[in-house]
N, C-alpha and C positions, 0 to 999 in steps of 0.2 A: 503493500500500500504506500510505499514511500517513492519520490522522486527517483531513487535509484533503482534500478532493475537488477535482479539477481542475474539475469539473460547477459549482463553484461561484462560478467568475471567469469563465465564459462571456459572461455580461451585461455584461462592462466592455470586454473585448477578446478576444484573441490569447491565449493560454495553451502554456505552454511544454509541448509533449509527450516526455513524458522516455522513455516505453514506443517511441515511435519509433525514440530511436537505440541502446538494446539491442537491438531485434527485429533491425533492419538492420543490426548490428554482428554478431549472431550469423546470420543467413544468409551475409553476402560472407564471414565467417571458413569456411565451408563445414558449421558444425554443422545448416542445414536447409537444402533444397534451394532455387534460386533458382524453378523450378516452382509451389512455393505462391506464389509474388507475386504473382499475377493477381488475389487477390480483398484485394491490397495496400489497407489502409484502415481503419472502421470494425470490419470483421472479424477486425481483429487486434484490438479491444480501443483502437483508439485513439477521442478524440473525434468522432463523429457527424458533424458540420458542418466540411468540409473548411477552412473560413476562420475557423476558431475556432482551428486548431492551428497552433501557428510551432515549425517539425520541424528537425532536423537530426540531423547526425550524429555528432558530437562538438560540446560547447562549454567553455567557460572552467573549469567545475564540473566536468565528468565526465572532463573529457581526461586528467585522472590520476588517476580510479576504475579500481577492477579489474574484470576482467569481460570481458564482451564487445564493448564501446564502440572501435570504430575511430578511430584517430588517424596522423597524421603518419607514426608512427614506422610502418606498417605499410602503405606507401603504396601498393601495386596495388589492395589490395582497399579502401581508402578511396578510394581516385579513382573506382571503382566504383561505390561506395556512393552518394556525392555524385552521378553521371551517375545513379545512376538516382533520386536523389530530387528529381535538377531536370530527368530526362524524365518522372518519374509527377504528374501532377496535383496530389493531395494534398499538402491541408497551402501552407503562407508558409513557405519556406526562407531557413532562414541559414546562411552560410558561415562557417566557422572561420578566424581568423587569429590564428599566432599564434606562438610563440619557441621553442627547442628545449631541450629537461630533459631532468635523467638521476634527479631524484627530484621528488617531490611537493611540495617545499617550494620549489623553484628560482625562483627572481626573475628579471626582463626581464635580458638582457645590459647588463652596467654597466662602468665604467672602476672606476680603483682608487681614486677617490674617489666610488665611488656612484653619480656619474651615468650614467640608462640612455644606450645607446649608439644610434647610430642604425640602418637597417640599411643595408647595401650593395646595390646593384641589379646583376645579371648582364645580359651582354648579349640572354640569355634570358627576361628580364623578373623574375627567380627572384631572393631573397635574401639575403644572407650575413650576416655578423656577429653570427650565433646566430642570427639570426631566420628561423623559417620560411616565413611568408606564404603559407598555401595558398591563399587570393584571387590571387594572382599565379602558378600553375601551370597552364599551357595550359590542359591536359585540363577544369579546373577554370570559368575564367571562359568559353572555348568551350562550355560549358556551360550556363554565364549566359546567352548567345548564343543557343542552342538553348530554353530555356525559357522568354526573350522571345518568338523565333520562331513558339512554337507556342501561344504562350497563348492561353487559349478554346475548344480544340478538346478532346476527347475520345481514351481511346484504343481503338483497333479491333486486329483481324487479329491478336489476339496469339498465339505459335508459343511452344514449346517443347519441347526433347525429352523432357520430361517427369521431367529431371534435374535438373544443373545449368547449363541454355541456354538461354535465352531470347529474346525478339525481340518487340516490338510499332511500331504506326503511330501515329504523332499525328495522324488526319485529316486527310491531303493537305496535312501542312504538315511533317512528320519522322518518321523511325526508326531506332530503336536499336539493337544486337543487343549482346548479353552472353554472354559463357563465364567459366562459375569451374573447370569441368575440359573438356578435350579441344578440339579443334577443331571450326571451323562451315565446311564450304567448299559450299553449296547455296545456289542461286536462293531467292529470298523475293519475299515480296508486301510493298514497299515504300509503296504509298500516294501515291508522289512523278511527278508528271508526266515524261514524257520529257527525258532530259539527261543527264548527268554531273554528280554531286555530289562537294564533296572531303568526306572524313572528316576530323571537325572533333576527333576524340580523338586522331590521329597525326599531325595540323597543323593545316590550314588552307586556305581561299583568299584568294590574296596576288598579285595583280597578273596579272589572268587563270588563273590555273593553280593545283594543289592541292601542298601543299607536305607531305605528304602519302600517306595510300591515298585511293582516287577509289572512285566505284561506279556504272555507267551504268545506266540505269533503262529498260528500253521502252515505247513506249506501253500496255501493260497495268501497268503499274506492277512488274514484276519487274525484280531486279535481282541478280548473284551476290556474296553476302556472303562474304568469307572473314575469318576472327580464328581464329586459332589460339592455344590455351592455353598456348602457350610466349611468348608474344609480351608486349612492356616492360607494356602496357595490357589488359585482358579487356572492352573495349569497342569500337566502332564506332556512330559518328554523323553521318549527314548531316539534313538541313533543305531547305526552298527557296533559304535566302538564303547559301545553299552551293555555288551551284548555277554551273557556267561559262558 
C-alpha cells in the first residue's frame, strides 16, 4: 500500500513479503477459513516468483504491530502458522527469535546496569531469562527438519473439510494435517511408503522409537490420522526421515 513497490527490488534479490504474515496471521486466528489455502500463493496477492519472496510470520518490525500478525504470545496458533509455512513450498522462510514484552518499547533483558543478559537453556532445549527463542521450540525446528526433508517436491492429494481442516502430501517425501476447530480421527492418503512414522509436532524419533504420536502407513499409502482440537498442538507431521 505504500508508494514503493515491492515489484521493484525483485532484480536485486529476496524481498521481504509483508502481505504474507497478515494473510497467515489472520486465517490461524480463525477470521478465514484454513480451506482457502490451497491456492496459498500468488493468488493471494503475494509476489509471482516463489524465490523472490522471504515470508514469515512475525519478524523484528511487526511483532508488536497490531492486527493480525501472530507472535509468541499466542503460541498454538503460531506454531501452526510456522508448520505450515515450512510445509507449503512458497516463499524462503525465516524464523522468528526473539525476547518476551509487555509493550512496544521493551529492550533485550538486561541487568541493573544495562547489560543485556544472556539466556538460560531448559532441559527442553527452550529459554528462560526473558528470552523466548522460538528457533528452539520442538514443534518449530522439527519443522526445519521436515522442510529440508521434503525440498523439491510439490504438493499433491490435498483434503479438506472444507472448513477449518486440512491435510496435504509433499510427494512421497511428507504430510501434514491441521485443525483450527474440531477433530480429524479418519484414514488419509499419506503419500509415504509402508512403515510407521513418528509425528514430529508431539516429539520425535529418538533412539528407535517415537517419543511421541506415531502413524503407520500401508502399502497404499493410507494411514489413520487423529488430532483433535483440544489437543496442546493443531498439527501432525510425519516425513520419510521419521520413519522407524
Amino acid at each position: 500500500g505504500e508508494a514503493i513497490s515491492k515489484t521493484e527490488y525483485i532484480n536485486m534479490g529476496a524481498v521481504t513479503e509483508f502481505k504474507y504474515s497478515a494473510e497467515i496471521g489472520r486465517v490461524f486466528r480463525g477470521k478465514d477459513k484454513l480451506h482457502w489455502l490451497r491456492n496459498w500463493g500468488p493468488d493471494w496477492g503475494f509476489l509471482q516468483n516463489s524465490e523472490d519472496a522471504l515470508v514469515f510470520v512475525d519478524n523484528h518490525d511487526n511483532q508488536r504491530a497490531t492486527g493480525d500478525v501472530l507472535t509468541y504470545k499466542n503460541a498454538k496458533q503460531y506454531k501452526m502458522a510456522i508448520a505450515f509455512m515450512l510445509a507449503h513450498p512458497y516463499g524462503s522462510p525465516r524464523i522468528m527469535s526473539s525476547y518476551s514484552f509487555t509493550n512496544s518499547d521493551a529492550g533485550p533483558p538486561a541487568n541493573q546496569n544495562g547489560n543485556i543478559t544472556s539466556p538460560g537453556i531448559n532441559d527442553d532445549d527452550t529459554c528462560t531469562n526473558g528470552w523466548v527463542c522460538e528457533h528452539r521450540w520442538r514443534q518449530i525446528y522439527n519443522m526445519v527438519g521436515f522442510r529440508n526433508t521434503v525440498n523439491g517436491t510439490k504438493i499433491s492429494n490435498w483434503w479438506s473439510n472444507k472448513n477449518q481442516q486440512i491435510a496435504f502430501c509433499r510427494e512421497g517425501s511428507g504430510f501434514v494435517a491441521f485443525t483450527n476447530d474440531g477433530n480429524i480421527n479418519r484414514d488419509m492418503q499419506t503419500c509415504l511408503p509402508l512403515g510407521t512414522y513418528c509425528d514430529v509436532i508431539s516429539g520425535k524419533l529418538s533412539d528407535g522409537r517415537c517419543t511421541g504420536k506415531s502413524v503407520t502407513v500401508g502399502d497404499n499409502g493410507i494411514g489413520f490420522i487423529s488430532l483433535n482440537g483440544n489437543e496442546f498442538d493443531g498439527v501432525l507431521a510425519i516425513h520419510i526421515n521419521a520413519k522407524l
